[in-house]
N, C-alpha and C positions, 0 to 999 in steps of 0.2 A: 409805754408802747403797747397796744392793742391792735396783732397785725388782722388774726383773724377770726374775730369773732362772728358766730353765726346769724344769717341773716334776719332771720325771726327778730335778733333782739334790737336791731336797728329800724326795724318796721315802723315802730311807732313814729321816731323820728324821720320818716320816710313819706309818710299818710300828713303830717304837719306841714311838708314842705310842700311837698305836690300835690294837695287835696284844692280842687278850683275853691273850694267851700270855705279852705281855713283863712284865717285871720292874717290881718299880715302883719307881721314880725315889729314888737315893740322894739324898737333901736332902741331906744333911751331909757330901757331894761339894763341896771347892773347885775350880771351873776354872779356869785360866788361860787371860784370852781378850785377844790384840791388837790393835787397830783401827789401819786404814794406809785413809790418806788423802792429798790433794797436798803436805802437810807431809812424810811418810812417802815419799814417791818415785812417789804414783798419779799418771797425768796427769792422771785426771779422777774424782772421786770417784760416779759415776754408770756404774754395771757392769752391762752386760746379762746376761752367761755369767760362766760360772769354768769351766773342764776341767783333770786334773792327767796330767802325760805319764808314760812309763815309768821318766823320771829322779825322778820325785819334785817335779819345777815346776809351778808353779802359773800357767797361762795367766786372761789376764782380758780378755775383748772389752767396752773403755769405750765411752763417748760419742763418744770425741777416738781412738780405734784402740787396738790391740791393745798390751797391756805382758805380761812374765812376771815372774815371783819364783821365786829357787831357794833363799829360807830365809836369806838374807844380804843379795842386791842386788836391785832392781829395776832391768830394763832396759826402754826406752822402742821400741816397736820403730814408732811414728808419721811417726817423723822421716822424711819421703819416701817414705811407706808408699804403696801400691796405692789402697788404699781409705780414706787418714787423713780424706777429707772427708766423710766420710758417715759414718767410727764403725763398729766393729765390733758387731754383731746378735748374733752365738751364733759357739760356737769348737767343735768337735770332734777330737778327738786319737784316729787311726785307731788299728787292729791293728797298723803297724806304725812307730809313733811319728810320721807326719805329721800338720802341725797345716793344719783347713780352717777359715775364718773367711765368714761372710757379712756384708756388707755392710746396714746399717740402713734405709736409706732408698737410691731407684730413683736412678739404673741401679742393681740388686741384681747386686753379683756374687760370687761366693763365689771365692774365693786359696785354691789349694796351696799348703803351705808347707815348709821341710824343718823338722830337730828343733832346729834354731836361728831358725826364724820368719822362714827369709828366703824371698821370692815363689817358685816354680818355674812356676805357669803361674793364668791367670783365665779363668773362665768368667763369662759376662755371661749373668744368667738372664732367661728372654722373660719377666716377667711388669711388667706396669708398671701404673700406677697414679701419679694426684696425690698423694696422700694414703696413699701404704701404707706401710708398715714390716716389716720380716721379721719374723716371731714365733718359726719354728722354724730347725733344718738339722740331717739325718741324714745319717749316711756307713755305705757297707759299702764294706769292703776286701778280697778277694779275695788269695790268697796269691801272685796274680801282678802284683799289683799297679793291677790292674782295680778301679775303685769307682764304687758305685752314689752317686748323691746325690737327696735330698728339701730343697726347700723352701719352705716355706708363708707364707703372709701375709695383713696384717689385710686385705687383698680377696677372702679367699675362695676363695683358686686355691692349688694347690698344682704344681709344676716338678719334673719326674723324672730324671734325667741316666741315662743306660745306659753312659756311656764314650763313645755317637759321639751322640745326637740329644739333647732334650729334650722332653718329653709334661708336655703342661698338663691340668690337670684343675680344672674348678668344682666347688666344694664347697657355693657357697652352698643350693643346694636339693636337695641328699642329708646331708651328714654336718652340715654348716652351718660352723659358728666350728671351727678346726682348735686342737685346746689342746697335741697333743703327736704325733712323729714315731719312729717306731721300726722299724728290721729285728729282724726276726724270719726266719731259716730263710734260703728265697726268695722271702719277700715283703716286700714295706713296710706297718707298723699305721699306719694313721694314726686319732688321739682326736680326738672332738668333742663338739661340744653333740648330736651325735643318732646316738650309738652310735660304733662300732669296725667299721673297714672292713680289709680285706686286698686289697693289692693286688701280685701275683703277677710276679717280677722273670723268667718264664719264656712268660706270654702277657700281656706289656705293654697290648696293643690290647681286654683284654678290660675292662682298667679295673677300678677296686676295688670288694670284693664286702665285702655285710654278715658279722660272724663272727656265727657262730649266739648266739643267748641275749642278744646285745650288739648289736641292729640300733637300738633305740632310745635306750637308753641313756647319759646324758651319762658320758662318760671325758676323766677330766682331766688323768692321767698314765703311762707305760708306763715299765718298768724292768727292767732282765736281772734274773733270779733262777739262782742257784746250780747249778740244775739245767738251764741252758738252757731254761727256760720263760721266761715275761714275769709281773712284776706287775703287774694291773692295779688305776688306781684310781679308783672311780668319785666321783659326790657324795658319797654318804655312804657308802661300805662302801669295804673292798679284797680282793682276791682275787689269783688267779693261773691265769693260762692252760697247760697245759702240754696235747700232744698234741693239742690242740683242745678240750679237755675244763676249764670255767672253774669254779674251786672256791672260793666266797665266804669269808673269814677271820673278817667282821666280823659274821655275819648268823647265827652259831650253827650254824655249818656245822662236822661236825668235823675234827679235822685236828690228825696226828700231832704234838708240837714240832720232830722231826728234819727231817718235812719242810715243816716250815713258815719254817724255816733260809733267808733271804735267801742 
């Protein structure tokens, strides 16, 4: 059971169905599909994330904390974990194989981790709430080692990490509900129920600004595209932003096959 994992990772399979361009569906394709559950070596059959590292494993932020799979064994990484009480929210697996996990339910705190999932440092994010639970976490990682973090939550608020402070930002009466998190360049996208905002990792204090064309707009998922642009994807259509410049896929917009290449 995979109730809620983040939209980003379904993207792909997303641009395959509703792409006018793609191919259409070999039926007479057998797949080979394996289902792993607490029989199977999960702790907990209830997975918020999945991310895959540069080894080829396969990270899963459960209910009950974090496990991985490398194709053979599952390993339980709970046992005396940081955060096993509260269940890991979303997993990201940086530029340079560190794995960051957030935390489900308050204290939210998001764990460094090395490329064997053992803790290196916690951050305790200011946002609290009776009732909230993480929904997102973005990472950028810098080649020195310097990373930016986002995280959002069913309260409405969104937590900026710079490497030394934290900047909280209300969502509820600008973007409103936050569906998806993404750097881009030097900024942070952040998607919601009321458009695509940009907010600038260069004048922090200035807070996030509408992207043109997309101030109203619900956006319910952002994704790297090939070319260093993002996909965007709205209720009903997808597109993709590149240079600032946002070119609808679904809406009989045209657009080369080559570059329309994820």
């Amino acid at each position: 059971m995979f109730p809620t994992i983040s939209p980003r990772k379904i993207l792909i399979v997303l641009l395959f169905v509703l792409h006018p361009l793609a191919p259409a569906p070999a039926y007479s394709q057998a797949f080979h599909v394996d289902t792993y559950g607490s029989a199977e070596g999960l702790v907990s059959s209830i997975v918020y994330d999945v991310d895959q590292d540069h080894a080829g494993r396969m990270w899963f932020a459960t209910r009950l904390g974090l496990m991985v799979y490398d194709g053979l064994d599952w390993r339980d990484l709970t046992q005396g974990d940081v955060v096993q009480e509260t269940g890991s929210a979303r997993i990201v697996v940086d530029d340079i194989g560190r794995i960051w996990t957030a935390s489900r339910l308050p204290p939210i705190e998001v764990v460094l981790r090395d490329d064997q999932g053992v803790p290196i440092e916690v951050l305790r994010v200011p946002l609290e709430g009776e009732h909230i639970t993480t929904t997102d976490l973005a990472v950028k990682t810098l080649p020195d080692s310097t990373s930016y973090l986002a995280v959002a939550t069913t309260g409405r608020e969104i937590a900026c990490w710079d490497g030394e402070i934290w900047r909280v930002w209300n969502t509820r009466n600008d973007v409103g509900r936050v569906f998806d998190l993404d750097y881009d360049g030097d900024s942070l996208l952040i998607a919601g129920m009321k458009g695509l905002r940009s907010w600038s990792l260069n004048d922090p204090e200035s807070g996030p600004e509408p992207v043109s064309g997309l101030e109203d707009e619900t956006i319910v998922a952002l994704a790297e595209a090939s070319d260093g642009g993002k996909w965007i994807v709205g209720a009903d259509w997808i597109g993709r932003l590149r240079s600032g410049e946002l070119v609808r896929l679904t809406d009989g917009s045209p657009m080369d096959p080559e570059e329309a290449a994820v």
